[in-house]
N, C-alpha and C positions, 0 to 999 in steps of 0.2 A: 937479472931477468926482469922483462917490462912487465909492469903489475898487472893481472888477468882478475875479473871477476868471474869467482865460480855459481855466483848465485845472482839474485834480480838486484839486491846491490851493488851501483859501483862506492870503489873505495875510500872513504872518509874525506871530505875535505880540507878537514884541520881535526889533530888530536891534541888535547892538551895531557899532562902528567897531572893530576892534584894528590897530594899528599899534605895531611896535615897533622900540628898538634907534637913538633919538635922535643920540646919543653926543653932546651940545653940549659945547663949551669956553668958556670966561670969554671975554669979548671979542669972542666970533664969530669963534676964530681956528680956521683948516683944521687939519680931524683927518689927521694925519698929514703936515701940511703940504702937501696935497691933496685934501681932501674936502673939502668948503663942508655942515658936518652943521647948520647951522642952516638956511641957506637947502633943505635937504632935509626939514626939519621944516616951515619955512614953506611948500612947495611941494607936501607933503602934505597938509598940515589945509585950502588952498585948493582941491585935489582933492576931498578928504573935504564941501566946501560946495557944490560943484560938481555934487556928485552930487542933490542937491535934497533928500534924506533928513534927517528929525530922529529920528534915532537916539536906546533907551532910556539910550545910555552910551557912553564913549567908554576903551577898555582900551587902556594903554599897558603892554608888558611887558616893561620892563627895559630898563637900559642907556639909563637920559634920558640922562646925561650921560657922561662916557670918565673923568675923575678925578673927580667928587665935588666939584668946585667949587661953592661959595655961589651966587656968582655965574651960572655957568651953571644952575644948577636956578630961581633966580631968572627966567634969559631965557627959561626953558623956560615958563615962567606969563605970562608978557607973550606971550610967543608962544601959547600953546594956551589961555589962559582965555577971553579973546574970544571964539573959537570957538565952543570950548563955550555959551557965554554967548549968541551966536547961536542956535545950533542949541539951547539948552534943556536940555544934555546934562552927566551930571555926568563928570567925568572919575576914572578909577580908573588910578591908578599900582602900578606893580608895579616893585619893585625888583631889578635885575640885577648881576651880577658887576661892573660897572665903577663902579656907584653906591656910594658910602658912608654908611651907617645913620642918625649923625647930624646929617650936613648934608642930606641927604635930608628927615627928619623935620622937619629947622629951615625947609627952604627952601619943602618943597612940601605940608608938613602946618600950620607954623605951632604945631611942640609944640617941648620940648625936646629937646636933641640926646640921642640913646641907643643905644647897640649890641643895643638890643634888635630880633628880627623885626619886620618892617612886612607884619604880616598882618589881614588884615580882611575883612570882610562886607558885603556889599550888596545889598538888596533893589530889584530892577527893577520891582516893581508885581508881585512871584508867581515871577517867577527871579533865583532867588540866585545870586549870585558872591561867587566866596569865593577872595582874593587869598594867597597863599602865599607865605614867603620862602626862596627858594633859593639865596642868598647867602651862605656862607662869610665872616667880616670876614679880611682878610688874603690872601683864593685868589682865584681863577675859578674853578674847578669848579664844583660846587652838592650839596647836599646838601638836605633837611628833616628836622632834628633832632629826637628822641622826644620833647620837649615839645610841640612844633609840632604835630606825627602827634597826639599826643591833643586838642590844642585841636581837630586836623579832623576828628579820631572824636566829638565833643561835639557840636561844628555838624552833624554829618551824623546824628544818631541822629535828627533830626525834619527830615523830608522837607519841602522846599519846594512850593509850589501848581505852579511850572509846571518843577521841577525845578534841579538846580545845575550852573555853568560853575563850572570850575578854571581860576584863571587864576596863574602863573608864568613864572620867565624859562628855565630852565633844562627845556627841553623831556625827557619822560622818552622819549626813539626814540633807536634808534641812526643813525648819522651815515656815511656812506661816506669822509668826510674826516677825514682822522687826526688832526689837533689839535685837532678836535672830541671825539671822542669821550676823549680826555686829561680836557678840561673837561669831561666829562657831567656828569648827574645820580647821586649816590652814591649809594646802599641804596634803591635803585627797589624791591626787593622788599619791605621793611617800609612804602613808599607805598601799595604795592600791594596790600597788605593792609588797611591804612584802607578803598583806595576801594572793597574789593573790597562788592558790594551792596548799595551805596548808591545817592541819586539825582543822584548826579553825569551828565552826560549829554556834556560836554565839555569839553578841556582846550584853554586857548590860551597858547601859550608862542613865543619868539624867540630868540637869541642866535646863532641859525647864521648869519644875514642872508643867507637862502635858503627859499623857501618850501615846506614838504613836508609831509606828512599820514602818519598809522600807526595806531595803536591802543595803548592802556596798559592792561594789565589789563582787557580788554575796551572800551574808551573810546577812543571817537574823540581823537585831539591834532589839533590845526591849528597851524603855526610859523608866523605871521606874517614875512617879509623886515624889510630894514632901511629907514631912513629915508635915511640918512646915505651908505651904498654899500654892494654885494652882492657875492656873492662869483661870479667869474667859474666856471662849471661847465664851460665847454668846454675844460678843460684837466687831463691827467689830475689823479687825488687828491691826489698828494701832492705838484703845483703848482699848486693852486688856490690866488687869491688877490683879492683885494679888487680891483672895479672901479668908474666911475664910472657906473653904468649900471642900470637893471631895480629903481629904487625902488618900492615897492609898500605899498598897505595891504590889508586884509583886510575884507567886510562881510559880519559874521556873523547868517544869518535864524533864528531858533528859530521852530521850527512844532512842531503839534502834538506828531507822530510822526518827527521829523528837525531836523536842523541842516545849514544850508551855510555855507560860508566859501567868498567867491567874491575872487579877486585881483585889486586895480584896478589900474594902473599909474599911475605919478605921472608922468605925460608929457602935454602938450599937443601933437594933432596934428589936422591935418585930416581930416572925420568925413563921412560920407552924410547926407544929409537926406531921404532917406525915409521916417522911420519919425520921429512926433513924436507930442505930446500930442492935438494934433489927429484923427493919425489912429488913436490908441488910443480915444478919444473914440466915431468912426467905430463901429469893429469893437464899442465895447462897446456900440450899439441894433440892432446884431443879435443873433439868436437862434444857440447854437452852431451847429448845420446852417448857418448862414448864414455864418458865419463859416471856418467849413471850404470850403463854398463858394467864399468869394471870397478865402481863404487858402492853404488845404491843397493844392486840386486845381491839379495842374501844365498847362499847355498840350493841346492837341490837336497 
């Protein structure tokens, strides 16, 4: 069916998937000796085909793997290539605190190994993403180093057609949990002055393995959840701690005038069957009046 707007939007120009915060281990062995982070990667990207979507891209931000294993960044490509390869979609890695630079490079770019930033550029057909590396070699924290900051003053002096996504791991928001905000983001003010009026339009970042939304320098962030486990929030701050529960990804719509990032959960459960292709089919040969008609208006 050709796609109808039912409302004063028309439909998305470009969707990206973001999902982030993998953590695989070599062998598919449990992170922490309790978490199954591959079959959480696997049980994601089946959600992510589920949703029937072929997305212009698929943003992973940081944290594929928990140590930098060969091997794991390896299973990470038998697991997510397919996908992608399905869906048409190219995949963009972002590297996290827990990844190491040159097995990272070795495993999932196919260059040689280097301590150098894995930062890069992608053109979606007119929106740019432009991949940043907030990684520290040796820490968790995060930082973007004055070289970095100028490589992203250079990309940003020529404005993209339908505008630019920042994507990183190291989310620039403050954090209401304390060992978060240990590991922030360093010298947010000299980022902040790169992006300051430019055509950046959003930032998608992870590493809290919790989902939450703010502003940078005027800029919307969206933090992506984990794959792997999340962190239980109904327990005060400073005993919040990792649960098996509340996997989620992120599908982000660029429209003209906005961007959403809506959270899907990675659960299979029992659903209504009211509402199908069929009956969007329906609604979309009538006329809106018609539609509000036999929508909007509630009972007598």
């Amino acid at each position: 069916m050709q796609s109808v707007s039912f409302g004063r939007h028309a439909p998305a120009l470009r969707t990206i998937v973001h999902l982030s915060d993998t953590h695989l281990l070599a062998g598919d062995r449990r992170l922490g000796g309790a978490y199954d982070s591959t079959g959480g990667a696997i049980a994601a990207l089946a959600a992510v085909e589920r949703t029937g979507i072929r997305p212009d891209a698929i943003v992973v931000t940081g944290d594929l793997t928990d140590l930098g294993e060969p091997e794991a960044y390896q299973r990470l490509r038998e697991i997510a290539e397919p996908v992608a390869d399905r869906l048409g979609a190219p995949i963009i890695w972002v590297a996290g605190n827990h990844d190491e630079r040159p097995a990272m490079r070795e495993g999932l770019f196919d260059e040689p190994g280097s301590l150098a930033p894995l930062a890069s550029v992608h053109d979606l057909d007119g929106l740019r993403v432009v991949v940043l590396d907030s990684t520290v070699p040796g820490w968790h924290h995060g930082d973007i180093d004055a070289a970095q900051r100028e490589w992203l003053r250079q990309v940003l002096a020529q404005p993209a057609p339908l505008g630019t996504i920042v994507a990183l791991h190291h989310p620039p928001l403050p954090s209401h949990i304390p060992f978060f905000d240990i590991l922030e983001l360093r010298d947010q003010d000299a980022l902040a002055e790169v992006l300051a009026g430019s055509d950046v339009r959003g930032i998608l970042a992870g590493h809290l393995h919790y989902s939450t939304s703010g502003t940078f320098a005027g800029i919307p962030v969206s933090v992506a959840s984990a794959t792997c486990y999340t962190m239980n929030l109904q327990r005060p701050p400073t005993e919040v701690n990792g649960m098996d529960a509340g996997q989620s990804f992120h599908l982000v719509h660029v429209y003209d005038d906005t961007i959403t990032h809506t959270v899907v959960p990675v659960v299979e459960a029992p659903t209504g069957d009211y509402f199908s292709a069929e009956w969007v089919e329906r609604m979309s040969r009538l006329s809106p009046d018609e539609r509000l008609e036999a929508f909007s208006r509630k009972p007598d």
